[in-house]
C-alpha positions as CSV (number, residue, x, y, z in Angstrom):
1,X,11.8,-8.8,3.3
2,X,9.0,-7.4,5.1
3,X,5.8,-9.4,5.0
4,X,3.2,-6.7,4.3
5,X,5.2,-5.1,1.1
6,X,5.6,-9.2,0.4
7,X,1.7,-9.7,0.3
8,X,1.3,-6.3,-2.0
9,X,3.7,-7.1,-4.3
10,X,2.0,-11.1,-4.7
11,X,-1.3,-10.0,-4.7
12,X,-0.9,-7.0,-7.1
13,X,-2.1,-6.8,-9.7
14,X,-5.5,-7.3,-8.1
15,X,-7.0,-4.9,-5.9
16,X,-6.0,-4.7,-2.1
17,X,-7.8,-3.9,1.1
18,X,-5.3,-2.1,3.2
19,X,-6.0,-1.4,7.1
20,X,-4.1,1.4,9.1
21,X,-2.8,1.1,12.7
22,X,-6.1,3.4,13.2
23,X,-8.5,1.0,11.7
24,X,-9.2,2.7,9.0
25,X,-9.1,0.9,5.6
26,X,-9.0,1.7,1.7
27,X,-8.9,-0.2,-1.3
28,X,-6.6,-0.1,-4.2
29,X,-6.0,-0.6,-7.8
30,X,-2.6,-1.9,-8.0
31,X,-0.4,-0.2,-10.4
32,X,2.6,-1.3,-9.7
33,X,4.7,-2.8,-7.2
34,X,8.5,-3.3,-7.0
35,X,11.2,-4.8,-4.5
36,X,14.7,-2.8,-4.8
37,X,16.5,-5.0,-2.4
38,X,14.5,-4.9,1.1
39,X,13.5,-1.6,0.0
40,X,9.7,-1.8,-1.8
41,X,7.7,0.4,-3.5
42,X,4.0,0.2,-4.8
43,X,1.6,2.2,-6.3
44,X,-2.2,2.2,-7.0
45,X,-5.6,4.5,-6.6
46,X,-8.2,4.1,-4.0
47,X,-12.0,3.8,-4.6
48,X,-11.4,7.5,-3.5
49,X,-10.0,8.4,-6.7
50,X,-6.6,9.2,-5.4
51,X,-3.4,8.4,-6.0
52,X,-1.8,6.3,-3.1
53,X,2.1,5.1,-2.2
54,X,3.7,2.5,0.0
55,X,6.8,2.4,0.9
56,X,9.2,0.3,3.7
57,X,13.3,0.2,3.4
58,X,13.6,-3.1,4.9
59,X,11.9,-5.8,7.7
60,X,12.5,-3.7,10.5
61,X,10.8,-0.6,9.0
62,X,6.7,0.0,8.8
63,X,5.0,-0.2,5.5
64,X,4.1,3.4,5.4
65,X,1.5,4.7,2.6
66,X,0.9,8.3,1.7
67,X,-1.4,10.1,-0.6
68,X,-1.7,12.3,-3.3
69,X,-3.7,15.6,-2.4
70,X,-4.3,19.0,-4.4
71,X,-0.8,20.2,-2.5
72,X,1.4,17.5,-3.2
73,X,1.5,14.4,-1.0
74,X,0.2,13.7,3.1
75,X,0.8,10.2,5.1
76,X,-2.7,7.9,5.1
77,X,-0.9,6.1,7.3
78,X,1.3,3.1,8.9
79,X,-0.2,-0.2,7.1
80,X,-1.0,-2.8,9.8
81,X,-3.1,-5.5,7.7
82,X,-2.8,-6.3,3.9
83,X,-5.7,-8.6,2.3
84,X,-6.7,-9.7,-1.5
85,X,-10.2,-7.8,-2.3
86,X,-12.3,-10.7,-3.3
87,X,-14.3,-10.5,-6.7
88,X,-17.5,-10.7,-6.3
């Protein structure tokens, strides 16, 4: 099971703070999240307002996430870090 897509799926349904390999970082509302095997799946919107997606196919594969534009969907990028938004 990979260990990012493993820390989405127990934290959701609370928000998460993901971080890119670029540093860059986005918070979600989780909407969903599912295991299909080693294959995982997730869902939630960003304090942007968009729509974002995750999505591995096993240990060995990155935790990619993509989001939804006006055109249909573009990659945000490869998830390096995974962390429970604290309330405040």
């Amino acid at each position: 099971m990979h260990t990012l897509a493993k820390r989405v799926h127990n934290i959701t349904p609370r928000d998460v703070r993901l971080t890119f390999e670029d540093g860059s970082t986005v918070v979600l509302e989780m909407q969903s999240a599912e295991f299909f095997q080693e294959s995982f799946q997730a869902e939630g919107v960003g304090d942007d307002g968009r729509t974002y997606r995750l999505v591995t196919d096993g240990e060995d594969d990155p935790l990619v996430a993509g989001r939804e534009t006006d055109d249909g969907w573009e990659t945000a990028g490869v998830v390096a870090d995974v962390e429970r938004v604290e309330e405040p």
